[in-house]
C-alpha positions in Angstrom: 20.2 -5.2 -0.4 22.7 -2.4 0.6 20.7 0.7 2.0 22.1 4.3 1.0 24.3 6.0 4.0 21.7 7.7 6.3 23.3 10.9 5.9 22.8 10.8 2.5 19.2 9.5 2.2 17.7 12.4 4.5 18.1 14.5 2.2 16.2 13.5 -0.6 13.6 11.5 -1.8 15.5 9.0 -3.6 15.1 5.3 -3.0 16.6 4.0 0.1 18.0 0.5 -0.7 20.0 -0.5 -4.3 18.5 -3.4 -5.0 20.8 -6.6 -6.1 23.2 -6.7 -8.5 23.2 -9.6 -11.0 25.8 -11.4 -9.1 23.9 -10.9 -6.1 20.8 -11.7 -7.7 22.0 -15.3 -9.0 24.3 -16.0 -5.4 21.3 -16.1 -3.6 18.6 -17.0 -6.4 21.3 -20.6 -5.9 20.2 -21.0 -2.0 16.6 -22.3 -2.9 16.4 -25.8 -2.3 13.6 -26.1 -5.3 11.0 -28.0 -2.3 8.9 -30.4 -4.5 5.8 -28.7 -1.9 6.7 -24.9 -1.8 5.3 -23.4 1.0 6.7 -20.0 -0.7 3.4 -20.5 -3.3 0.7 -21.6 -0.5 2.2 -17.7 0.9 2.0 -15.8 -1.7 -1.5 -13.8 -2.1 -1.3 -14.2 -6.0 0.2 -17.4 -6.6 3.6 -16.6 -8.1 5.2 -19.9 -9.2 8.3 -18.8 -6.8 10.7 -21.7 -7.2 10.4 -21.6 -11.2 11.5 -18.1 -11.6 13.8 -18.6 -8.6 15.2 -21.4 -11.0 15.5 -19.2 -14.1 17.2 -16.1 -12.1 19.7 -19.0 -10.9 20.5 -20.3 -14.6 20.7 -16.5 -15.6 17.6 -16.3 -17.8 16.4 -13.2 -16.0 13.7 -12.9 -18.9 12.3 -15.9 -18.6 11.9 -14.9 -14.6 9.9 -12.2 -15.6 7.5 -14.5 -18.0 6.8 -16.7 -15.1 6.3 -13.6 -12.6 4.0 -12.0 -14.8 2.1 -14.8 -15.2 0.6 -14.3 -11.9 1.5 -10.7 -11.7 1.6 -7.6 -13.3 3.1 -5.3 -10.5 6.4 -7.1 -10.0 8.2 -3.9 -9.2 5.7 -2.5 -6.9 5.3 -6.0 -5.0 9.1 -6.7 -4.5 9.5 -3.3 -2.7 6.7 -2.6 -0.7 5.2 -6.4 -0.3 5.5 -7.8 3.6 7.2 -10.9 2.2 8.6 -11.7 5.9 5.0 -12.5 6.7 4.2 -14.3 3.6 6.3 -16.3 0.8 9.1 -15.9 2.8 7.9 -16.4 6.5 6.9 -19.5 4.6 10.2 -20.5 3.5 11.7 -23.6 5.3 15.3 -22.5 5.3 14.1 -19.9 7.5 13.9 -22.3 9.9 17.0 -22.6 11.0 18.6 -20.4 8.6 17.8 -17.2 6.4 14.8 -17.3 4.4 15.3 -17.1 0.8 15.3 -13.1 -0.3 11.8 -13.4 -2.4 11.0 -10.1 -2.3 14.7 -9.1 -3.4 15.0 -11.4 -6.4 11.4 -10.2 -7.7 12.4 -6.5 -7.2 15.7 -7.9 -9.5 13.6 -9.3 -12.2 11.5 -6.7 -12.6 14.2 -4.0 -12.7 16.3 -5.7 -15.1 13.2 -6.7 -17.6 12.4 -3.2 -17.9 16.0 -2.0 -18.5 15.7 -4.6 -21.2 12.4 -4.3 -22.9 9.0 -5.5 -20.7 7.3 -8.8 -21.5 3.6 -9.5 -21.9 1.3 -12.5 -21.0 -0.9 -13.6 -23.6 -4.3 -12.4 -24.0 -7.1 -14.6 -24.4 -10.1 -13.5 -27.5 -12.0 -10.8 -27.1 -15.6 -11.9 -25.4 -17.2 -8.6 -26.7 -18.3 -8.2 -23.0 -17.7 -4.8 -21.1 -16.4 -4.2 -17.6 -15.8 -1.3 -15.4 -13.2 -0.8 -12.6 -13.9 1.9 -10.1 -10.3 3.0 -8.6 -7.1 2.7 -10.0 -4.9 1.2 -6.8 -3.5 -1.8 -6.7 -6.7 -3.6 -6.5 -8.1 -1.8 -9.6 -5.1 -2.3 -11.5 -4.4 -6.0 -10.4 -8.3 -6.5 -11.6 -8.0 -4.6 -14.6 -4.7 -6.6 -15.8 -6.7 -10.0 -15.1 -9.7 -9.4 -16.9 -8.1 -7.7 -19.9 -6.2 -10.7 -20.2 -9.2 -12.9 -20.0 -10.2 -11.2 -23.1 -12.8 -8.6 -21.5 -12.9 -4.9 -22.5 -11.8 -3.0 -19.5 -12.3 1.0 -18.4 -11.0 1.9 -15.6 -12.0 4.9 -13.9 -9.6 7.2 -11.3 -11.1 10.4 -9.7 -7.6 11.8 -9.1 -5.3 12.9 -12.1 -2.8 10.1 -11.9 -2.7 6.2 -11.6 -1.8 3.9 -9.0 -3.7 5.0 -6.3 -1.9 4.5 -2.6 1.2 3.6 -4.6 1.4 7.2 -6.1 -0.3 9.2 -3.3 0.6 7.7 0.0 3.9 5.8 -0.2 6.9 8.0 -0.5 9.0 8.2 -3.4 12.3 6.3 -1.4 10.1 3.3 -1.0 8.5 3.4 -3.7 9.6 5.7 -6.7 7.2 6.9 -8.7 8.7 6.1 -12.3 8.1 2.6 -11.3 4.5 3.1 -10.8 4.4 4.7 -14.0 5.7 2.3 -15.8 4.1 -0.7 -14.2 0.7 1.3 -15.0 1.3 1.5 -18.2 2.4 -2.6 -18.6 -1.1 -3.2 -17.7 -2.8 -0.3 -19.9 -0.8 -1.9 -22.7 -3.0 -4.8 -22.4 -6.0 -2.7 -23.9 -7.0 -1.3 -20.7 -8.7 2.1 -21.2 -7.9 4.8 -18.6 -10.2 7.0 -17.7 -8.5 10.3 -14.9 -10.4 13.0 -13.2 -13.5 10.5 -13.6 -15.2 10.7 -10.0 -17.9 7.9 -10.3 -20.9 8.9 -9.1 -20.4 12.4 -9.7 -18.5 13.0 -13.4 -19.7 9.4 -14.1 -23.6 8.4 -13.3 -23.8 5.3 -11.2 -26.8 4.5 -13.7 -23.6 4.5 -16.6 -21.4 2.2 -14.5 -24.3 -0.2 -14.1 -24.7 0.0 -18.0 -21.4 -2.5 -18.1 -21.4 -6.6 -17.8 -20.0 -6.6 -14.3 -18.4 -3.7 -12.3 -15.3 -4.2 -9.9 -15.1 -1.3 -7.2 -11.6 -0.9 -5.7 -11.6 2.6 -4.4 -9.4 1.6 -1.5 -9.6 3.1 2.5 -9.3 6.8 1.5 -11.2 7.7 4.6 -8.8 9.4 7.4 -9.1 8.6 10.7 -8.5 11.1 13.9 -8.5 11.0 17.3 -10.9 13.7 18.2 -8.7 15.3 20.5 -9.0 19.0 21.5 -7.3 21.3 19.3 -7.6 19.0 16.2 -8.7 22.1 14.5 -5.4 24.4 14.8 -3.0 25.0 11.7 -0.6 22.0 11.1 -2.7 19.1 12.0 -2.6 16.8 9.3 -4.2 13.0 8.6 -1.3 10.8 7.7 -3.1 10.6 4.5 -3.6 14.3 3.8 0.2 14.9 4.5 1.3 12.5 2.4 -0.9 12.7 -0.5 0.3 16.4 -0.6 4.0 15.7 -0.5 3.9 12.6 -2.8 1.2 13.3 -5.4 1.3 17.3 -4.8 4.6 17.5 -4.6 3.8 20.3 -1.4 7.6 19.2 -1.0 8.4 21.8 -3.7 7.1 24.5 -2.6 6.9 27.1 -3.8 7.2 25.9 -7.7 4.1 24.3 -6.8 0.9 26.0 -5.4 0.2 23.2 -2.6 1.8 23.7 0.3 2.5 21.7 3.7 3.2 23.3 6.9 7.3 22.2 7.8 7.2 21.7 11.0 10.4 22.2 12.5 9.1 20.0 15.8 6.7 17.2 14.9 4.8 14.6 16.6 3.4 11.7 14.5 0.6 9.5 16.6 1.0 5.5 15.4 2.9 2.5 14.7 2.3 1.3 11.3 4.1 1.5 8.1 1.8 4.8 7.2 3.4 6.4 10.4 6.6 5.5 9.5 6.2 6.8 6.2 4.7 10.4 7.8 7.7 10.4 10.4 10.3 10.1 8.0 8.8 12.1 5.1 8.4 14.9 8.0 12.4 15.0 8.9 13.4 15.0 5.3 11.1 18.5 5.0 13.6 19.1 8.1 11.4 18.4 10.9 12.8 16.9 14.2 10.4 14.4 14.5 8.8 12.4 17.4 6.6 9.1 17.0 4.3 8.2 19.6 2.8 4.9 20.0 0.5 3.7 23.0 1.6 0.4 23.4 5.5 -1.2 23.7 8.1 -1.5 20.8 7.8 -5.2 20.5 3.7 -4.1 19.6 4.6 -1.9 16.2 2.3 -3.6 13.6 5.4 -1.7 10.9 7.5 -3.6 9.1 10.7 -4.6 11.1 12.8 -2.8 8.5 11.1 0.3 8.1 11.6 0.7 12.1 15.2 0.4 11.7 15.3 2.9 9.0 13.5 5.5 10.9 15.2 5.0 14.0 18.4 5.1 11.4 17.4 8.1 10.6 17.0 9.9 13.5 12.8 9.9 14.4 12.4 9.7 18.2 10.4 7.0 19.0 8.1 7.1 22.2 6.7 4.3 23.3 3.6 3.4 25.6 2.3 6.8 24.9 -1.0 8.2 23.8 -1.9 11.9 22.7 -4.8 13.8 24.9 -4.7 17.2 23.9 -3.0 19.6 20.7 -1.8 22.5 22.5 -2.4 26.3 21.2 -4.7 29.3 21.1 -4.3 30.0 16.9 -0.9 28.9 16.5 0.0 25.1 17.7 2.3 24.5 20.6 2.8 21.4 21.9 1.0 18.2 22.2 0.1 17.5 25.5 0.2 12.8 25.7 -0.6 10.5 28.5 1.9 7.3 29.3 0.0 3.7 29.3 0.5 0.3 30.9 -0.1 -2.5 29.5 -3.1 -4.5 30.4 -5.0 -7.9 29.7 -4.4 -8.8 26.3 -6.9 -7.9 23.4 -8.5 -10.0 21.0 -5.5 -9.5 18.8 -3.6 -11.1 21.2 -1.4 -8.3 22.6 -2.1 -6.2 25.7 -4.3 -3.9 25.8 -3.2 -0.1 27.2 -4.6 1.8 29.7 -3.7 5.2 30.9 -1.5 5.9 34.1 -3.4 8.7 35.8 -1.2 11.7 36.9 1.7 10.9 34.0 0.5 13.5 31.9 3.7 15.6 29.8 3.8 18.0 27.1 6.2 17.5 23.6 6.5 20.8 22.1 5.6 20.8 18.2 3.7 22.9 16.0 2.9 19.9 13.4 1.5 16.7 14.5 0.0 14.5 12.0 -2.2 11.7 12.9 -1.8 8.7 11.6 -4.1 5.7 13.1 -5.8 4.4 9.8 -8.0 4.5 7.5 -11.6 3.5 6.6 -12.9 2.9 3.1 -13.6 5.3 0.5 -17.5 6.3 1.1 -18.1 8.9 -1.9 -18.9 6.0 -4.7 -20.4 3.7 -1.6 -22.7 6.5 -0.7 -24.4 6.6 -4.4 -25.2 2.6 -4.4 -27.4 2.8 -0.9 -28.3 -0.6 -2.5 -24.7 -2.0 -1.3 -24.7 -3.7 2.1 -22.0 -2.2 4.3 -20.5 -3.5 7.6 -20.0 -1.4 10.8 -17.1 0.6 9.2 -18.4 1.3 6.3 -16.8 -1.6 4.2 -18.5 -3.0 1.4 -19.5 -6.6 2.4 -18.8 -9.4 -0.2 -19.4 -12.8 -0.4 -16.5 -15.6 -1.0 -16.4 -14.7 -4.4 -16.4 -11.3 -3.9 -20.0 -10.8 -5.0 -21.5 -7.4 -3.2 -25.4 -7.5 -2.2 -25.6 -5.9 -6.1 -25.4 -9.1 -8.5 -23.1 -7.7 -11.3 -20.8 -5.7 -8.6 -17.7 -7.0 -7.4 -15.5 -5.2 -4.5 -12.0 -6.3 -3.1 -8.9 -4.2 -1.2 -9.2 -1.8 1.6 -13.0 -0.9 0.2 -13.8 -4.4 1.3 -11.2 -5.2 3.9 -10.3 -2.0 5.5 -6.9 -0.9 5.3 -4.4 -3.8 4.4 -1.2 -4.2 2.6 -1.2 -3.6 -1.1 -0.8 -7.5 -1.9 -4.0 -8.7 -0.1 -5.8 -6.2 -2.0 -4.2 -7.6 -5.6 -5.1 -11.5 -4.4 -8.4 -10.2 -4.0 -8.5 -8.4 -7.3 -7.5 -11.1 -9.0 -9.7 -13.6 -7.2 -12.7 -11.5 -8.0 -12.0 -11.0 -11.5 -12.1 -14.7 -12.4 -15.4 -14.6 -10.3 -16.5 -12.0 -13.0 -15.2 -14.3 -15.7 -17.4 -17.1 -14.2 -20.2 -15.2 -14.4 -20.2 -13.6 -17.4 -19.6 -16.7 -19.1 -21.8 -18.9 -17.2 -24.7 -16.0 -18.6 
């Protein structure tokens, strides 16, 4: 997919690459060899039947794609921008091997794009089983669940504490990854399938956790809305932000429009942003398009970034400085911000992750002026809901343990995505959505 020039796209919040043409779509929908053992399935986290809607892009029934996508899928859209298909369907694909993978991620983006320029198709529903369930969250895991259970003929309400749906897809991805009309409308693909949504419903607070436990089986997927910080000195002063505060208030806030509306977000004209992940990336480039010169620090070496490859070309594309084997030690500034004073690191024996672990080079201390730095190191799950159901057994971070059917210590409550997991990619969390909603199914109909 063509990307729009860079000095174009810094400007604005408007999506970054153009997506495929049909001509483009069908060229390379016509490289798949059609494997008779797809890897490309065995690598997708919900099971799309790759090769068959590969097939039908190829023959030019783009509709008939989007049937067999939605089959296993009811967030095409979202999937074929944001998904890390390098490390999945198409890290699988064996004409990667000593070729280019097949563009997966491309062609789905394609078929979903064109089916809803062209009128959006529907799986089938199965009959109603007069059974109730509640979904706590309305991310990708509560959606994903939410479509699967619907369409296994269950009455579905889906609660959201925040006034719109989608969750990490509306409030912490940016609009030229991600644009926020396609959320809309891939929300309301799954409400049409009878889903009731419920906004501004905090469970636990505007909802009684004695009322959620009224339903059949619950499904929490209230995602890793829990910000991280270093606890560095200064962490108090005026324009330090959580990745996830800074972004929620530009993308769901719009803090970017300022002053039309009342939330504002400090522009930095220098900023640091601490991390290496696709959340930093998003922070560092959201920052310089709010005209910030922007600086991203990361303690360990380039060839470390857990981000996707892509995304690091953009930003660097874009003009973010990025700073490697570095760490933050201080924020620098009586009541104004300054500076932020970092540390340089070496790298070390390697961690359990398998890559080396840094440690600080004493004496190589150096200051980067800025007067916003925005931290942005992870998350941890969501612990306002967790905290009402003390009866839910919780690991060291404060995840919600489940069992391998998703099964929580609570019998009728079900948890998958970040809640469960800690932070993850927005695919993992709908394979585990979907997997636990057919664990619901199995045990509502096994009672």
């Amino acid at each position: 997919m063509d990307d729009r020039p860079v000095e174009q796209r810094v400007h604005d919040f408007s999506e970054v690459d153009a997506g495929l043409t049909e001509q483009e779509a069908v060229l390379e929908a016509n490289r798949c060899l059609q494997c008779k053992k797809p890897l490309c399935i065995t690598g997708c986290p919900v099971t799309i039947d790759i090769p068959a809607f590969i097939r039908e892009i190829a023959a030019g029934d783009f509709r008939k794609a989007a049937v067999i996508i939605k089959e296993q899928n009811m967030l095409p859209a979202i999937c074929g921008r944001v998904c890390p298909q390098e490390d999945q369907c198409e890290g699988a694909c064996v004409l990667g091997n000593k070729n280019s993978a097949i563009a997966i991620g491309a062609l789905e983006r394609f078929v979903a794009d064109h089916e809803r320029a062209h009128g959006m198709v529907m799986p089938q529903k199965k009959p109603s089983t007069g059974r109730r369930v509640a979904v706590v969250g309305a991310g990708p895991a509560g959606l994903t669940a939410s479509a699967e259970l619907a369409r296994l003929g269950y009455h579905v309400t889906l609660f959201e504490s925040l006034h719109a749906a989608g969750g990490v897809l509306m409030y912490g991805i940016p609009a030229f990854r991600l644009p926020k009309e396609i959320v809309k409308a891939e929300v309301d693909a799954v409400l049409s399938l009878g889903v009731v949504l419920r906004l501004n419903h905090l469970v636990g607070r505007s909802v009684s956790t004695r009322e959620l436990l009224s339903y059949d089986a619950v499904f929490l997927g209230t995602g890793a809305g829990l910000p991280y910080f270093m606890g560095l000195p200064g962490e108090n002063l005026p324009g330090v932000y959580s990745a996830n505060e800074f972004l929620t208030r530009v993308n769901l806030m719009h803090a970017d429009r300022f002053p039309v509306y009342d939330t504002p977000v400090k522009r930095g004209s220098r900023v640091v942003v601490a991390g290496g992940g696709n959340v930093a990336m998003d922070a560092a480039r959201v920052a310089l398009r709010l005209g910030g010169r922007v600086t991203l620090v990361y303690r360990r070496r380039e060839e470390d970034l857990p981000a996707r490859g892509a995304e690091i070309a953009r930003a660097k594309e874009e003009g973010i400085d990025f700073v490697m084997c570095t760490n933050p030690v201080r924020i620098l500034g009586d009541q104004v911000m300054s500076g932020v004073e970092c540390i340089r690191m070496e790298m070390c024996t390697p961690d359990d992750s398998g890559r080396p672990e840094p440690r600080e080079i004493a004496g190589s201390t150096f200051t980067i002026d800025a007067d916003v730095f925005i931290a942005a190191i992870g998350q941890g799950p969501n612990p306002l809901l967790i905290s009402e159901l003390p009866e839910l057994k919780r690991g060291k971070r404060g995840n919600v343990l489940v069992d391998d059917e998703f099964r929580t210590s609570l019998r009728k409550v079900f948890a998958g995505g970040d809640v469960a997991t800690g932070a993850a990619t927005v695919i993992l969390a709908m394979g585990a959505a979907k997997s636990a909603a057919h664990a619901i199914d199995r045990m509502l109909r096994e009672e």
